[in-house]
N, C-alpha and C positions, 0 to 999 in steps of 0.2 A: 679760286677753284681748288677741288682738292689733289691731293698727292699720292701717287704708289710708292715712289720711295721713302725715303728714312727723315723727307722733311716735313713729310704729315706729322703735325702738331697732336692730330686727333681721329683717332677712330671710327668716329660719326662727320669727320667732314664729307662725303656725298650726301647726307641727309640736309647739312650747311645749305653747302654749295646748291643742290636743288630747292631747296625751299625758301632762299634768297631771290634767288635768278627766278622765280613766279611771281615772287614781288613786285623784282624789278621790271617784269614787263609789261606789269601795269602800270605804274608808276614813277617810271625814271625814260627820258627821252633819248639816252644814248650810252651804253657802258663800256668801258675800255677793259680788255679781258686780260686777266692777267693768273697763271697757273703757278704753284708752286714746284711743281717738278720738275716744268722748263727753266725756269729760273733756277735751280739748284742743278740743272747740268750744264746752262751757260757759266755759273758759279766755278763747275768742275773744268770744264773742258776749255771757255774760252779767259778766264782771269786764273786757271791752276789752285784752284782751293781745296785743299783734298777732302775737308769738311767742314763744306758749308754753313752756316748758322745762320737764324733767320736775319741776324744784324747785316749779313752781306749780302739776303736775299733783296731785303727792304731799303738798303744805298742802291740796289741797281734799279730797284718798282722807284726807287727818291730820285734818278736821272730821270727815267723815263715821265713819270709825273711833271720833274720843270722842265721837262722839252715841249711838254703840252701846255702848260702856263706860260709858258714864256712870251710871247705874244703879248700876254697881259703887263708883264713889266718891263719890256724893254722894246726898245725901237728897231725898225729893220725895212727893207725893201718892201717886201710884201709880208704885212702883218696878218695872223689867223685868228679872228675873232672865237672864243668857245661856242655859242651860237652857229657858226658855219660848221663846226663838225655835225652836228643833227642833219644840217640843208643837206652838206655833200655828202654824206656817209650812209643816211637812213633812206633807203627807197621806200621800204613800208614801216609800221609803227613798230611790228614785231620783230624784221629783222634791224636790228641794233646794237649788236655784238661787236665791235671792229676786233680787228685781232693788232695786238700792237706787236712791232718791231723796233730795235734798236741796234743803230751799229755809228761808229766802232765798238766794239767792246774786246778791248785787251787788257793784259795784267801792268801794273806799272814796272815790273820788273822786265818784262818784253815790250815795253814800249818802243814801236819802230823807230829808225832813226828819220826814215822818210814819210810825211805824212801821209794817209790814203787822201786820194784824188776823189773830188765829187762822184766820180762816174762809179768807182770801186765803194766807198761806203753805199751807195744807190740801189746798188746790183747785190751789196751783202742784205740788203731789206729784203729782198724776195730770197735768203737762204731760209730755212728750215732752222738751221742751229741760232740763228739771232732772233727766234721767235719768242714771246711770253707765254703761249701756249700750245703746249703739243695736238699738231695735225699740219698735214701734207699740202698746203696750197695746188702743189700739184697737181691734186686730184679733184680738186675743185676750180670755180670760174671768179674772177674778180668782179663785185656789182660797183666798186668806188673804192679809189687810194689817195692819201690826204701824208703826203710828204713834209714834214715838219724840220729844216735846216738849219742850223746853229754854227754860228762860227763866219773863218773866212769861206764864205758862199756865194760865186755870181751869177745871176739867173741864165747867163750865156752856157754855163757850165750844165747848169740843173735841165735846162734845156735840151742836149745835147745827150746827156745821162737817161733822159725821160724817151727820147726816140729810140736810143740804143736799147733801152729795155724793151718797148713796145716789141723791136723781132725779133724777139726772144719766141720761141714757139710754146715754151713749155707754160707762159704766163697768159691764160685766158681770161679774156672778160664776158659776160654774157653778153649775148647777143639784142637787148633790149636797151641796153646803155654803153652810150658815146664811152671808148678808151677815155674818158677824162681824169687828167691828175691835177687835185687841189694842190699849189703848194704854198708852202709857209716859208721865207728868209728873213732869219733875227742874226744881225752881228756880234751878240754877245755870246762869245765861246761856251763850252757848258764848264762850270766851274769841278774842279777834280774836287774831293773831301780829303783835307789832310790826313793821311794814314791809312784812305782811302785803297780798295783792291782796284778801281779803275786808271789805268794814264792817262793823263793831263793832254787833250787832244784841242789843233786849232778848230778842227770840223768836224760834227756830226748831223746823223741825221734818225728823226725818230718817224716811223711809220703807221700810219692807223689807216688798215685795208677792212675794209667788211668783204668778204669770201663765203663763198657757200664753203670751203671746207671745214672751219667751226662745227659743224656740224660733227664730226668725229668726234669732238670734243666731250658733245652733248651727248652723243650716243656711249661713250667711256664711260660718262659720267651716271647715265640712268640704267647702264650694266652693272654698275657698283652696287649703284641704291637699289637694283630687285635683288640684288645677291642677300644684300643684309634686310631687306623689307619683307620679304618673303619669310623669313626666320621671327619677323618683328622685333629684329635685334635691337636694344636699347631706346625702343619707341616709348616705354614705360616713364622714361627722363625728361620727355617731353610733354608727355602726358602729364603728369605730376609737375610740372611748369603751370597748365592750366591750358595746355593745346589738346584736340582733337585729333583724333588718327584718323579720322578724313580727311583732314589736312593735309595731312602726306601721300594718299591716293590723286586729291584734285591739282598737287602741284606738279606729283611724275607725270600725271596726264596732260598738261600743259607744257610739259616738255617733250612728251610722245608728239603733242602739237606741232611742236618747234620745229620737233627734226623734219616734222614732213612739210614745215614754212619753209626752209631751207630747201629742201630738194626740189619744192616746187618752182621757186624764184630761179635755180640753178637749171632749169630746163628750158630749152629753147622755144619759147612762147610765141613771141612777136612773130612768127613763119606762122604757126599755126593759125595765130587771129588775126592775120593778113588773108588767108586763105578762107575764114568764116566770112567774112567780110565780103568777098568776090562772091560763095555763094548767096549770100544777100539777095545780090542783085541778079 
């Protein structure tokens, strides 16, 4: 996704990032979202980098990427097939956005002396500043979260972690879907990169929640593109590629779609069509 600050590559990433994500919702059954500006202030604030480059941006998208493969190559308690993230993640075709989390994420030069406990990496998944993409959970409801574990991790712990968060008030789920949390435990620590900005931890944990508040996201993001679309800024680039400038009209419109997928899903339904139902009969 694109960026406001000084890690935007490019000028025209909102036209990118919108005419991508129209693609993908026909055509890709699950996407893990990942933003460049959140990532370049985890860069800043939680590993002290005072400027970022894309090389630190993309070692921290390269942990989160093999927390989600990892499954695939190593053995564990409860292994996550990539298949299951579609089952537990996706209620409908179109909402398929999860939003990913990672934590720990410290610098190697502040590496604690005491590791975080299951329960504290667990509880940093639902912060705001260990998110890939900027928006407020918040203010939005959880439909599905799919806890991904690495390291020394025992399901008595994860367990234990998972209730504690449940009475948390501020963490909602919609009302149409069971609090269920998928999780994943692989014993293979996550590997640090030599010279690496991350510390070498025995546990982590990676998150893929889909939330209606994504939505923020998407509304940032098709703010951008009528700012510069209205102008026709740099549409001619495109054009002269061999695209249509319809193109770019029917993909904001499928995003104008989205935002109101989201807020529909994020409204409490099942009361209502409980109550059609009774008048029925």
């Amino acid at each position: 996704m694109d960026s406001t600050e000084c890690s935007s590559s490019s000028v025209v990433e909102p036209y990118n990032s919108i005419l991508t994500t129209h693609t993908t919702l026909e055509h890709s059954d699950c996407c893990f979202m990942v933003d460049n500006e959140a990532i370049f202030d985890i860069c800043k604030k939680n590993l002290d980098i005072e400027r970022p480059t894309f090389t630190n941006l993309n070692r921290l998208i390269g942990q989160v990427v093999s927390s989600i493969t990892a499954s695939l190559r190593f053995d564990g308690a409860l292994n996550v097939d990539l298949t299951e993230f579609q089952t537990n993640l996706v209620p409908y075709p179109r909402i398929h956005f999860p939003l990913t989390t990672y934590a720990p994420i410290i610098s190697a030069e502040k590496a604690y002396h005491e590791q975080m406990s299951v329960a504290e990496i667990t509880s940093s998944c639902f912060e705001p500043v260990n998110q890939m993409v900027k928006c407020d959970p918040r203010h939005g409801k959880y439909m599905a979260c799919c806890l991904l574990y690495r390291g020394d991790v025992v399901p008595k712990d994860v367990t234990s972690a998972i209730a504690c968060i449940k009475t948390k008030r501020s963490i909602q789920f919609v009302d149409w879907c069971p609090t269920g949390f998928k999780v994943g435990i692989n014993y293979q620590p996550p590997t640090a990169v030599p010279g690496g900005d991350s510390a070498k931890v025995a546990r982590a944990v990676c998150m893929l929640s889909n939330t209606t508040a994504i939505a923020e996201a998407w509304a940032r993001l098709d703010h951008k593109f009528d700012l510069m679309y209205a102008k026709r800024a740099f549409v001619h680039w495109y054009v002269g590629e061999g695209m249509e400038e319809g193109e770019f009209t029917e993909a904001r419109e499928d995003l104008g779609a989205l935002e109101k997928d989201y807020e529909e899903v994020g409204m409490d339904t099942a009361e209502g069509e409980n109550e059609e139902e009774t008048d029925e009969y």
